[in-house]
N, C-alpha and C positions, 0 to 999 in steps of 0.2 A: 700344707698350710690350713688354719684353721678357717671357716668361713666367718660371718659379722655374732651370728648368736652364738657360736662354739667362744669368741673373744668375751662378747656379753659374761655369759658363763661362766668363764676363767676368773675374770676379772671380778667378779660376786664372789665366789668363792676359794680366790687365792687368802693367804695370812696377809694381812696387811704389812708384817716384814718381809714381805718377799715380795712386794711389789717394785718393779724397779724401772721407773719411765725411762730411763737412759739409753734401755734394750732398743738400738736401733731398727730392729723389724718391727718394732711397733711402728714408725712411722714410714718403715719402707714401703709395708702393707695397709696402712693408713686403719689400724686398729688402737691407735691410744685414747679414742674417746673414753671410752668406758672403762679403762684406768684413772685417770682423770678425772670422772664423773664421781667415782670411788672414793679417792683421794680428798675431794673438793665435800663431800658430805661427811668421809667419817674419820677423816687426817689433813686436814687442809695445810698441815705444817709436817712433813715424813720427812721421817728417818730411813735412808736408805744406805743398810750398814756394811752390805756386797754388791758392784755391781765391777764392770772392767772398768772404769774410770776409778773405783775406789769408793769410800762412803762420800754422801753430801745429803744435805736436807734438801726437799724441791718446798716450794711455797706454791698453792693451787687455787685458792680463794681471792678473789679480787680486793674484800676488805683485807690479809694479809698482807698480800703484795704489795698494796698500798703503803699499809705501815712500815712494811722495809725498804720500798723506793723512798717515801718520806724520813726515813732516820738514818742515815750515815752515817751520823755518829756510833749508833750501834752494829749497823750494817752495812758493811763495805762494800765498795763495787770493785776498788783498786784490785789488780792481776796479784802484786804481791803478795795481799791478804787470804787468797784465795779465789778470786773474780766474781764473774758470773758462769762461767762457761765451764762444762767438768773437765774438757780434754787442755794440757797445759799446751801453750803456745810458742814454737822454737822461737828462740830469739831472736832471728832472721826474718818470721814473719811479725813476730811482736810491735805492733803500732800503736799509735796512742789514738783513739775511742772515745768520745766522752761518755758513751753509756759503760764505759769502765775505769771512771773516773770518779773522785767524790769532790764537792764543794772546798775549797775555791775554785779549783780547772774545770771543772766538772761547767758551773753559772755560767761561761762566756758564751761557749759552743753551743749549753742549750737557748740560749735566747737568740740563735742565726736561725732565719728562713729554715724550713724543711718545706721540701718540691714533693709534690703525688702528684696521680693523675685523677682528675675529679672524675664525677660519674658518666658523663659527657663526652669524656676523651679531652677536654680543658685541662691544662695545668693551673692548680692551685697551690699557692703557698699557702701555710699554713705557720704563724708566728706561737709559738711558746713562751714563758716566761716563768725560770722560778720563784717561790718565794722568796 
């Protein structure tokens, strides 16, 4: 196993197509920062054209992510379309989600309560609400 600056390293100087955040040891070993960090300065929108799930783009910049949580008309969340999630989901576990969902199903669910625990150890609701 590599240690945190052998990851550093790697991740500076791997090709940016062979970056592939999906590699589950990066987050087994808790080294995806500085993929990420990579991504987010010099590809914030990757193509990742091999990995075991197959190709997907990841999106790594906050103003991106933005734009494509805000447009579903362009970009889908629905499972059919492709989801959000790289590994496909048996049909047996297949539930409806509304973070995989797009506008109209999508509006109901997001403006219900969502429960966290505040900083306090209080439970806060926290109310949402689409555009």
């Amino acid at each position: 196993m590599l240690d945190d600056e052998a990851h550093q390293k790697r991740a500076a100087s791997l090709p940016l197509a062979e970056i592939d955040v999906s590699d589950p040891a990066l987050y087994q070993h808790e080294t995806w920062r500085p993929y990420f960090q990579r991504l987010r300065n010099e590809a914030p929108v990757h193509y990742c054209r091999e990995s075991a799930y197959g190709l997907f783009w990841s999106v790594s910049s906050s103003a991106h992510i933005m734009e494509v949580e805000l447009n579903p008309g362009v970009f889908s969340s629905k499972a059919e379309l492709g989801g959000i999630q790289l590994d496909d989901i048996s049909q047996e576990h297949d539930r409806p989600a509304f973070v995989s969902m797009d506008p109209p199903e999508h509006t109901g669910p997001r403006r219900a309560p969502a429960y966290r625990q505040g900083r306090q150890g209080r439970d806060v609701v926290c109310l949402r609400q689409c555009r």
